[in-house]
VEXMI-684753 format. One line per field, with one value per residue (C-alpha): residue in three letters; x negated, y negated, z negated. Coordinates in Angstrom, 3 decimals. Example, Ala and Ser with C-alpha at 12.3 -4.5 7.8 and 13.67 -1.06 7.14 Angstrom:
// residues 2
r [ALA	SER]
px [-12.300	-13.670]
py [4.500	1.060]
pz [-7.800	-7.140]
This chain:
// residues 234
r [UNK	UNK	UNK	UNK	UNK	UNK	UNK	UNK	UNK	UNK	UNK	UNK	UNK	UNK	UNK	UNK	UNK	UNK	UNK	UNK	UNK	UNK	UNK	UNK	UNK	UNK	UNK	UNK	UNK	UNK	UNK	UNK	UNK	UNK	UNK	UNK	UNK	UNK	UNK	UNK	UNK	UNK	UNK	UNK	UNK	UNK	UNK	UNK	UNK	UNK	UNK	UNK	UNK	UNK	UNK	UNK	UNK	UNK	UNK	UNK	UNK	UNK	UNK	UNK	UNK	UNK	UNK	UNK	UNK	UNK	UNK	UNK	UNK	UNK	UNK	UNK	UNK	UNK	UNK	UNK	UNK	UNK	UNK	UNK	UNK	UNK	UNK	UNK	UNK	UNK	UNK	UNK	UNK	UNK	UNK	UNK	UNK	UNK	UNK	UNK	UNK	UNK	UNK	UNK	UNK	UNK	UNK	UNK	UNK	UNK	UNK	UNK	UNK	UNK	UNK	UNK	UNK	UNK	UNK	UNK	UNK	UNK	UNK	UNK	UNK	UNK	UNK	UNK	UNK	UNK	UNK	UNK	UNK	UNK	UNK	UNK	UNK	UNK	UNK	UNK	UNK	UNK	UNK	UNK	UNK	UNK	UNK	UNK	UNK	UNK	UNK	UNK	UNK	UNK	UNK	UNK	UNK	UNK	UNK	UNK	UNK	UNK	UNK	UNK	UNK	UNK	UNK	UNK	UNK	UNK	UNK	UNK	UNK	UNK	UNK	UNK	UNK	UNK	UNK	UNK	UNK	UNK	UNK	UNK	UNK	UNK	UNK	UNK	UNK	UNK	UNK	UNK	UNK	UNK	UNK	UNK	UNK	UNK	UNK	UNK	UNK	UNK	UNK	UNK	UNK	UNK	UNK	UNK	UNK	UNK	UNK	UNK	UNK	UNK	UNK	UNK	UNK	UNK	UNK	UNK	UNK	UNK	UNK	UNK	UNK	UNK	UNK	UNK	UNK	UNK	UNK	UNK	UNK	UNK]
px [-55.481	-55.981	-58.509	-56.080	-53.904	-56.267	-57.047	-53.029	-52.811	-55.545	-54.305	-50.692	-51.949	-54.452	-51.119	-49.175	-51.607	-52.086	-48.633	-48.298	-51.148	-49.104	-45.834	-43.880	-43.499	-40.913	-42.697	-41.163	-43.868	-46.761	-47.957	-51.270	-50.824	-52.547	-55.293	-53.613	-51.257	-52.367	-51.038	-49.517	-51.318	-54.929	-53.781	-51.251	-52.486	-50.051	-47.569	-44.378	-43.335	-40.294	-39.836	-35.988	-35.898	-38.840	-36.047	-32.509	-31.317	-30.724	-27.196	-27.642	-28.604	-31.374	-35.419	-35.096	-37.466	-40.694	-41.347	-43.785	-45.526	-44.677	-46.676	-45.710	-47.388	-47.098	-49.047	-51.530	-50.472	-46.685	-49.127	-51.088	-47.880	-46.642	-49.392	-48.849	-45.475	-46.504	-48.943	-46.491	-44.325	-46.738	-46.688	-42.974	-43.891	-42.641	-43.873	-42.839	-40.738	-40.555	-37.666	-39.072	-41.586	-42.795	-40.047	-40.721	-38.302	-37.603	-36.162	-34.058	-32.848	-32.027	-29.982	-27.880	-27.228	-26.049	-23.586	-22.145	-21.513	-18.273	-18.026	-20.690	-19.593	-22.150	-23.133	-20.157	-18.956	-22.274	-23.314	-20.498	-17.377	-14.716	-16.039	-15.371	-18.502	-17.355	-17.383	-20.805	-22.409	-19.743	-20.317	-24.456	-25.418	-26.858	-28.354	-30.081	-33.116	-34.781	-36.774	-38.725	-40.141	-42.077	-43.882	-43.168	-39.951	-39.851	-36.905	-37.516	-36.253	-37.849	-39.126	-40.774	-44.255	-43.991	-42.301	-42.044	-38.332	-35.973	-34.227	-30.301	-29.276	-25.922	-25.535	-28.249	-30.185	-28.679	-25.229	-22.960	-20.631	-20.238	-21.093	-24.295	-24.791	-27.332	-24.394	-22.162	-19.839	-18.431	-21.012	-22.915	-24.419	-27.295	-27.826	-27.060	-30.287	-32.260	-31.557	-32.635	-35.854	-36.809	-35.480	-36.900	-40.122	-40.198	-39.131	-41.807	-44.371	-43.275	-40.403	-36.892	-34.248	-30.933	-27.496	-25.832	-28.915	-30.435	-33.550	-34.285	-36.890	-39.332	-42.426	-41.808	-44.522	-44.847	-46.663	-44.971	-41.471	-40.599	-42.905	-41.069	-43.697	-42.969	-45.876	-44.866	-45.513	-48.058]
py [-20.494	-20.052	-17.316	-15.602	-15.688	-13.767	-10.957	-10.387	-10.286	-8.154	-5.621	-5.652	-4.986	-2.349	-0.750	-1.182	1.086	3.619	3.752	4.509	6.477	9.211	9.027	7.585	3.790	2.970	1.169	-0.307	-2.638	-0.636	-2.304	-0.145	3.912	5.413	7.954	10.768	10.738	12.591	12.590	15.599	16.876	16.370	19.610	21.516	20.159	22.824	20.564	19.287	16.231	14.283	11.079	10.276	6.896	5.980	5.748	5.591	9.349	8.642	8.258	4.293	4.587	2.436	2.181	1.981	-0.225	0.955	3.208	2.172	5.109	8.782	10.380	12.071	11.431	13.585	13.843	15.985	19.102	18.545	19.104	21.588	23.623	23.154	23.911	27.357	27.715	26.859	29.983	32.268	31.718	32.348	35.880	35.648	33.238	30.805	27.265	23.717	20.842	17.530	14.688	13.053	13.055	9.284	7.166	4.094	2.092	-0.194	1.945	3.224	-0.555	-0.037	3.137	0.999	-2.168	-0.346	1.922	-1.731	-2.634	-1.475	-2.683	-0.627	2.748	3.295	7.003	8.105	10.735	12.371	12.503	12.274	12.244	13.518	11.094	7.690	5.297	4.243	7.900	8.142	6.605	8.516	11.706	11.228	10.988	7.497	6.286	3.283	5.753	8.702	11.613	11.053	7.579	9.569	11.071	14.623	15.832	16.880	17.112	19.660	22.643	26.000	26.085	29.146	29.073	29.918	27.090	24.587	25.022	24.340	27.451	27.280	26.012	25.676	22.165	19.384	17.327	14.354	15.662	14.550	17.252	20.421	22.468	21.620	22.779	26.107	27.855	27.386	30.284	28.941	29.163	32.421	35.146	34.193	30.808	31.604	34.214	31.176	28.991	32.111	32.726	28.432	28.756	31.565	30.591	27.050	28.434	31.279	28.328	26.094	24.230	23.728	23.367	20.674	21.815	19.853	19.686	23.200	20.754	18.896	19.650	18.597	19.992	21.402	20.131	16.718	14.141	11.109	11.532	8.324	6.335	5.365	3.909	1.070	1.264	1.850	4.249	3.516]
pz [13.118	17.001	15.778	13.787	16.711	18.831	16.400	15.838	19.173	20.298	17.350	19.029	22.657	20.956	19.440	22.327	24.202	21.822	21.713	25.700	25.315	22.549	25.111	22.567	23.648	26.386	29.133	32.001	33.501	34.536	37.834	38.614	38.783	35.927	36.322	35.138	38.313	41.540	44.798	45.399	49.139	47.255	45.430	47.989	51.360	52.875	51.132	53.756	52.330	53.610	50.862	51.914	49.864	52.350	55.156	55.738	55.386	51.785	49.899	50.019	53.523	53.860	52.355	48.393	46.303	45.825	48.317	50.588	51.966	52.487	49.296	46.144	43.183	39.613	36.600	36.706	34.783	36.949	40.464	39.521	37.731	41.336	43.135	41.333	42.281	46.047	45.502	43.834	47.083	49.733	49.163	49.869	53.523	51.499	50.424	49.145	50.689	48.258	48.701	45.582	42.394	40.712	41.401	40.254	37.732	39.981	42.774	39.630	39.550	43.219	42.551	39.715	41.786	44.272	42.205	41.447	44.862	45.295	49.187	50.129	50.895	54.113	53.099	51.324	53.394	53.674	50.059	47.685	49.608	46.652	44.535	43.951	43.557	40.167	39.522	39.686	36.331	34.384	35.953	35.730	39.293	38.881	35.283	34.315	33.425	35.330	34.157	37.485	36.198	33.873	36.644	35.675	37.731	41.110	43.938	46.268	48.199	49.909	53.584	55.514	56.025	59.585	60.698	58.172	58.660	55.511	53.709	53.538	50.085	50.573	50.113	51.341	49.079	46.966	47.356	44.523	43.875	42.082	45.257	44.192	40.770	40.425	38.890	42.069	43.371	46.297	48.915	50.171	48.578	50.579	49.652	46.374	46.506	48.304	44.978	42.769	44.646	44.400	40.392	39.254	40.943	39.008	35.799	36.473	36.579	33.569	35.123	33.596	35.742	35.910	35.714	38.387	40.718	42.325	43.243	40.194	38.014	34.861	33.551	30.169	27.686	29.623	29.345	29.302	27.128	26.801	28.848	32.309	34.993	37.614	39.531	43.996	46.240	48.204]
């Protein structure tokens, strides 16, 4: 019987895996960071990198879970897709600045916890002040899943070469409101070519964009679908 026991359970783990393995099981326990996830600067070293949920300047205002150290991982075909969009924008003096990548499940926990917390309204003038906080689940700004646990979505925004400097967007990072959405009107024509120049680049390079987010986005053709990773940044 114990025997018996073993094999069934061997042939469950062995399915289990294969299962991971095909991107069609939902994980949500992975502890140790797969091989097929590279740090972002071993492909771009020219890379700037600024992981906000590392610190404080973040919408909840303080270190989320999981971050422990300021590098991005990615799958492997998400880095080197975005090591080619870092090349298609040098020729403009252009380059890369990531917020996020991998964020692990947990810090996704973080995010939902903290949309609960009704008393805690630390950041709300800075990132989503014509919102309510119970406004923000409905409305899709926090979910109890991210495309980003499946290691294949980026944050990020354009800076100039020359100085590492930021490009004007027209709305910072993480800002909850429709100011933000690609398809936004109300701010300059400028910044509205600035988001052009960072989309068209992405989609150029085998990216797909978000319609509330100009700094959000996936891979098409990854390789994880359903397979969301908990494993830190560190």
């Amino acid at each position: 019987m114990k025997a018996q026991l073993i094999i069934a359970l061997s042939l469950f783990l062995s399915c289990q895996v294969n299962a991971q393995d095909a991107g069609s099981a939902e994980t949500l326990d992975v502890q140790a960071r797969p091989d097929a996830f590279v740090a972002l600067r071993s492909l771009i070293p020219n890379l700037v990198v600024e992981l906000r949920y590392l610190g404080s300047n973040n919408f909840l205002g303080r270190p989320v879970e999981g971050y422990q150290d300021n590098v991005v991982y990615m799958t492997e075909p998400a880095a080197r897709a975005l090591k080619a969009v870092q090349d298609h924008l040098a020729a403009q003096g252009l380059g890369l600045k990531v917020f996020d990548a991998y964020r692990p499940q947990r810090a996704v926990d973080d995010f939902v916890q903290w949309a609960a917390d009704s008393k805690d309204m630390l950041m709300k003038q800075q990132y989503y002040p014509s919102l309510n906080k119970d406004e923000l689940f409905p409305q899709g700004y926090i979910a109890e899943r991210s495309g980003h646990s499946r290691g294949s979505t980026v944050d990020l925004t354009l800076v100039r070469l020359a100085d590492s400097q930021e490009v004007d967007m027209g709305s910072p990072y993480d800002f909850f409101d429709p100011v933000s959405w690609p398809s936004d009107t109300s701010i300059t024509a400028q910044q509205q070519a600035n988001r052009l120049i960072l989309r068209e680049a992405m989609l150029a390079n085998g990216f797909r964009p978000l319609d509330t987010e100009w700094w959000h986005f996936t891979l098409e053709g990854e390789p994880y679908t359903d397979v969301y990773f908990d494993f830190p940044v560190e």
